[in-house]
C-alpha positions in Angstrom: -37.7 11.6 8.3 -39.4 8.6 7.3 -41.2 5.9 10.7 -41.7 2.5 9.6 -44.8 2.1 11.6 -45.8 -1.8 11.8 -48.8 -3.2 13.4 -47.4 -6.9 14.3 -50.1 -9.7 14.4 -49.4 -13.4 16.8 -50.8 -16.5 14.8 -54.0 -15.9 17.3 -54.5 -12.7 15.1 -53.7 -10.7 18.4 -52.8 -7.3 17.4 -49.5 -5.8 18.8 -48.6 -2.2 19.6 -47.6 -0.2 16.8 -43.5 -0.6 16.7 -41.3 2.4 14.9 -38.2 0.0 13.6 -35.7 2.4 12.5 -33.9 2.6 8.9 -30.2 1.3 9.2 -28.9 4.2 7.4 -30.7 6.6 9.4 -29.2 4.9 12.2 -25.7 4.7 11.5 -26.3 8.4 10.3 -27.2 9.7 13.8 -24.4 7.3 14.9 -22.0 9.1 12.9 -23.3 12.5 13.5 -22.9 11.6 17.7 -19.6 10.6 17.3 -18.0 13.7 15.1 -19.4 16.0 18.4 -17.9 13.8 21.4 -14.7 12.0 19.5 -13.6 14.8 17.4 -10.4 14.0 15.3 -11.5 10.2 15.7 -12.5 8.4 12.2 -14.4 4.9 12.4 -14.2 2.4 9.9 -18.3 0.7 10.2 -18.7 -2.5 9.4 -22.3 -4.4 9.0 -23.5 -7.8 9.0 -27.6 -9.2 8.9 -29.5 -12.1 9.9 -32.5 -12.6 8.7 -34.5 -14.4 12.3 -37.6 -15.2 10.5 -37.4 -18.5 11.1 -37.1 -18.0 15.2 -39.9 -18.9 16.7 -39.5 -15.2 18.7 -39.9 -14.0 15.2 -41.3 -16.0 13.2 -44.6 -15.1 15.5 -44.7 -11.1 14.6 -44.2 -11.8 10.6 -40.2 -12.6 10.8 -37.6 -9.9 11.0 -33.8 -9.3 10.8 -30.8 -9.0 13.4 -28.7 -5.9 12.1 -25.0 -5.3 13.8 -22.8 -2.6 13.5 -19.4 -2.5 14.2 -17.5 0.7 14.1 -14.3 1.0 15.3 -11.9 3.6 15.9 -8.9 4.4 13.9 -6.6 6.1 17.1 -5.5 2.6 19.2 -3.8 1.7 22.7 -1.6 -0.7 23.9 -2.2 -3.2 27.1 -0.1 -5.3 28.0 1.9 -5.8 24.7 -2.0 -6.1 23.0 -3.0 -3.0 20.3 -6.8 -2.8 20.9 -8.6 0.0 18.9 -12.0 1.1 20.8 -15.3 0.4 19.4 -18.9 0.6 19.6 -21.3 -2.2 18.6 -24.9 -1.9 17.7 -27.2 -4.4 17.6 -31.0 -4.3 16.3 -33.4 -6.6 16.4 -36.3 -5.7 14.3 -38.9 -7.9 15.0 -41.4 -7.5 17.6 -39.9 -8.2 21.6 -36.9 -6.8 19.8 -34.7 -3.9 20.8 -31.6 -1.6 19.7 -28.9 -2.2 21.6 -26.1 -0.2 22.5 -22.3 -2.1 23.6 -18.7 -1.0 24.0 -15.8 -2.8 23.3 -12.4 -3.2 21.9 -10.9 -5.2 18.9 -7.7 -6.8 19.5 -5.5 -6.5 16.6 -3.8 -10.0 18.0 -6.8 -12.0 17.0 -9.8 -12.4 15.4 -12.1 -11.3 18.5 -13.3 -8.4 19.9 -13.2 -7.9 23.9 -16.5 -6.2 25.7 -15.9 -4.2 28.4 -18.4 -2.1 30.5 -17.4 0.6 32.9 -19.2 2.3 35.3 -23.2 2.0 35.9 -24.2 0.7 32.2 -23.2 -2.0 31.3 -24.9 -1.7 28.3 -27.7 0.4 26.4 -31.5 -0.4 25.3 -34.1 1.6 23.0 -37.2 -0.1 22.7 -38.8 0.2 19.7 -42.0 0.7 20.9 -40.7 4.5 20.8 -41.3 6.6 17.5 -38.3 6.8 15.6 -37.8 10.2 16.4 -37.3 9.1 20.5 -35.3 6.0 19.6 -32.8 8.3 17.3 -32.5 11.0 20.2 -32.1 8.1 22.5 -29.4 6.6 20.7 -27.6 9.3 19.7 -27.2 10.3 23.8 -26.5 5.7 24.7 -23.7 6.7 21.5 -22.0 9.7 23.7 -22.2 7.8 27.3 -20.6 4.6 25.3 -17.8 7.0 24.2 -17.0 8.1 27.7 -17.3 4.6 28.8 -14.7 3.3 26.0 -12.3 5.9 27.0 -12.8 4.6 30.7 -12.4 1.2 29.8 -8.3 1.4 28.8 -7.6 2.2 32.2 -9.7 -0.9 33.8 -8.3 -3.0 31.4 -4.9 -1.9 32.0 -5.6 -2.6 35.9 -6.5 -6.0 34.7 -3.3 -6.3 33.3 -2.1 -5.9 36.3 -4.3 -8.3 38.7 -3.0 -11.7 39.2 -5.3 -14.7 39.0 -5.2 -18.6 39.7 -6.8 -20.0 36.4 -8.7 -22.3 36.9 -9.7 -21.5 40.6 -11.0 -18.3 38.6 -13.2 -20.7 36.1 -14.5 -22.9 38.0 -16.9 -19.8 39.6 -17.8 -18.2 35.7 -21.1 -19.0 36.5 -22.5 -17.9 33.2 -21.2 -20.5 32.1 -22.5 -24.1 32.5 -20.5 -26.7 34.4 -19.5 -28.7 31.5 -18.5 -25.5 29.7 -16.4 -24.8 32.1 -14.6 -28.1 32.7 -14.0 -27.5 28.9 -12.3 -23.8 29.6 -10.0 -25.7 32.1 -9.1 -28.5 29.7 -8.0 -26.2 27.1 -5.4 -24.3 29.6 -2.6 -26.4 28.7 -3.1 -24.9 24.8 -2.1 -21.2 26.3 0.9 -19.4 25.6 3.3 -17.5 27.8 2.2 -14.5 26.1 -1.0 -15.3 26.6 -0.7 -13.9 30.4 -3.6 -16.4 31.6 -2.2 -15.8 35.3 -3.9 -12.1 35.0 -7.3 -11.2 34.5 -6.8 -10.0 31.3 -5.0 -12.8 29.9 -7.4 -15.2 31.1 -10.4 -13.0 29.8 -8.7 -12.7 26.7 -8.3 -17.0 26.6 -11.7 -17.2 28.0 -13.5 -14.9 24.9 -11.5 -16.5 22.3 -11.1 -20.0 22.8 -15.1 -19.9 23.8 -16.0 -17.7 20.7 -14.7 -20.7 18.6 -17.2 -23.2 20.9 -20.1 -21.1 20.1 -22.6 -20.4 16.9 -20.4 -18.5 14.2 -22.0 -15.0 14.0 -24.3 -15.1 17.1 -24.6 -11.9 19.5 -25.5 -13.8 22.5 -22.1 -13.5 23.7 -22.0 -9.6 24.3 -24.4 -10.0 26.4 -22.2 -12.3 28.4 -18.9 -10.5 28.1 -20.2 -6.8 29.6 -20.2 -8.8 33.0 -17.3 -11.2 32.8 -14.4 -9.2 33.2 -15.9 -7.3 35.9 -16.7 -10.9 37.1 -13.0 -11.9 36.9 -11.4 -8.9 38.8 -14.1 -9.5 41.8 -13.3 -12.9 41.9 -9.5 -12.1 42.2 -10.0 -10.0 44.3 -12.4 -12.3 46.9 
């Protein structure tokens, strides 16, 4: 198994410690591998996107580097609420120095365009350092790959209890502290545009509104926002239920 060992350098010329990135097919390899063992009978359809961050100025000081994500979802989907979701595991790898693998659940609504991110139970999410050799990060991942499973599985019943929980809209968005103030006042505005189907009086209809009409405020392609979204449903069913 091949290590890409990299000594990264600062513009000072300080040197960094050695960092094991790990190849993307090797990755999605072990991935695989994880998931045939705990989801057997389950097929994924993987899908991959880069961006290369060497112009960051987090990268651009270690000698540049690339964002990798990888999307594989399942084939075997549920229905919430009148939505088909089909579960599925995101991976996202930053390979530059003060980067990280990064391990998140979701689902992908086959309604829209966007994919909902829900954690369940004590991770909300999963992080490899790369400071590892490749040989921890890939034993790592493959055991963040097998709790995510469990998680996803988990998940259709929380989100079929959110279904279920009523919420006052915009009582619910004015205390979405992750996002700013005139964000939010934004959210509110765009209320009106909802549709009965839309179910915004429960706290998955109003996460669902919430994730899509922000997705189309923020950067096309960016990852920041599953980061946000592990805690915002939670966020939404402790708020109804305050």
């Amino acid at each position: 198994m091949s290590t890409n060992n990299i000594i990264f350098k600062t513009k000072a010329g300080l040197n960094r410690p050695t960092l094991a990135t790990l190849d993307q097919s090797q990755l999605l390899e072990q991935t695989l591998l994880t998931l045939a063992d705990v989801a057997p009978g389950v097929s994924f359809t993987v899908k991959t996107q880069s961006r290369d961050k060497s112009h960051t100025k987090a990268a651009k000081a270690y000698g540049g580097g690339e964002v990798y994500r990888h999307t594989l979802r399942g084939n075997q989907p549920t229905v919430i609420n009148g939505d088909t979701v089909y579960p599925q595991i995101t991976i996202v790898d930053r390979t530059f120095a003060g980067g990280s693998l990064k391990v998140f659940i979701g689902f992908y609504r086959l309604v829209c365009s966007n994919g909902l991110t829900v954690a369940v139970g004590e991770n909300l999410k999963w992080s490899i350092d790369h400071r590892l050799s490749s040989v921890e990060q890939l034993m790592i991942l493959s055991r963040s790959i097998a709790a995510a499973w469990k998680n996803v599985i988990e998940a259709q019943a929380v989100l079929t209890m959110a279904a279920a929980t009523p919420v006052v809209a915009p009582a619910i968005i004015d205390q979405l502290t992750m996002f700013s103030e005139n964000r939010r006042n934004k959210l509110k505005e765009t209320l009106y545009l909802a549709r009965p189907q839309d179910n915004v009086d429960t706290a998955y209809g109003l996460y669902n509104f919430i994730n899509e009409t922000d997705r189309e405020l923020a950067r096309r392609g960016s990852t920041a926002y599953l980061d946000r979204d592990t805690e915002m449903l939670a966020t939404i069913m402790q708020l109804a239920a305050a």
